[in-house]
C-alpha positions in Angstrom: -48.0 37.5 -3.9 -49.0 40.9 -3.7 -48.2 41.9 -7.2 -50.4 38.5 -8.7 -53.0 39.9 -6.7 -53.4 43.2 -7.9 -52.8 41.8 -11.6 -55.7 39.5 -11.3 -57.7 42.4 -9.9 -56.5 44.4 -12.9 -57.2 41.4 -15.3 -61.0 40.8 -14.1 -61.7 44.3 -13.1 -64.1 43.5 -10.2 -64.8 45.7 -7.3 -64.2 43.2 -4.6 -61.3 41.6 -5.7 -59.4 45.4 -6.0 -60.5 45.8 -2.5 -59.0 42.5 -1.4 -55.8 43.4 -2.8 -55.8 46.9 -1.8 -56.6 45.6 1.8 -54.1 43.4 1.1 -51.7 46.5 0.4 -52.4 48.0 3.7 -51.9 45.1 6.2 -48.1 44.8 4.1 -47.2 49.0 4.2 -48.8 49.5 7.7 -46.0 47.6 9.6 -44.0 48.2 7.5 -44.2 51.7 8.3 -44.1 51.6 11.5 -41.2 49.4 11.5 -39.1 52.4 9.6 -40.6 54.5 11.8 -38.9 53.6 15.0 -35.5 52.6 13.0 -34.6 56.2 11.6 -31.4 56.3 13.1 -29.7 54.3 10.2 -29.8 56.7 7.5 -29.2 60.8 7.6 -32.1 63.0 8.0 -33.0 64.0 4.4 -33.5 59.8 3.3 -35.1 59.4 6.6 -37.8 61.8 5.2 -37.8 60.7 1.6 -38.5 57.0 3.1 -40.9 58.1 5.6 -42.9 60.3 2.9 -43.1 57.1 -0.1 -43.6 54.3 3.0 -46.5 56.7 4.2 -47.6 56.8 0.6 -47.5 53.7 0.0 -50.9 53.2 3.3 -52.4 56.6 2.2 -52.7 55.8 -1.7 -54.8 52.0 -1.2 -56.9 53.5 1.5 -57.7 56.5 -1.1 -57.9 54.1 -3.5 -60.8 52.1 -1.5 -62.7 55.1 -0.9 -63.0 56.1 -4.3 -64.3 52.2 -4.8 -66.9 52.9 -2.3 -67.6 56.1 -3.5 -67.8 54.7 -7.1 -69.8 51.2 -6.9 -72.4 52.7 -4.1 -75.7 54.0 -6.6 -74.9 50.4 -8.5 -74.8 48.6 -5.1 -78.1 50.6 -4.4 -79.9 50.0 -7.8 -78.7 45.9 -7.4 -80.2 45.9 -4.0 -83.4 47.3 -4.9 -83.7 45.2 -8.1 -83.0 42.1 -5.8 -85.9 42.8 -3.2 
């Protein structure tokens, strides 16, 4: 479901639909994350860090990504808001 999702925010290339899907993203890796995190006794300690580091990744990339969305879209958002009033 995820992957459709970020296709069709790929495919239409709107701001609010790559935010739904990078939001999307986060509320999958966040437990998931911390799920790993309190089961690192099943593997030895070099994958323990190789999986921490790419599931950490995997929260720390979307939320980078939505900042540079907001970052990006924010003098349009402006300009549309004052063009509106």
């Amino acid at each position: 479901a995820l992957m459709v999702l970020f296709l069709l925010a790929a495919a239409w290339m709107t701001r609010r639909l790559a935010q739904a899907a990078l939001i999307a993203q986060l509320f999958w890796a966040l437990p998931h994350l911390v799920f790993h995190l309190t089961d690192l006794d099943a593997m030895g300690t070099g994958d323990d860090i190789a999986s921490s580091t790419s599931l950490a990744l995997e929260l720390l990339i979307p939320l980078g990504l939505l900042w540079v969305l907001r970052r990006a879209y924010a003098p349009a958002d402006d300009v549309a808001r004052a063009r509106r009033r």
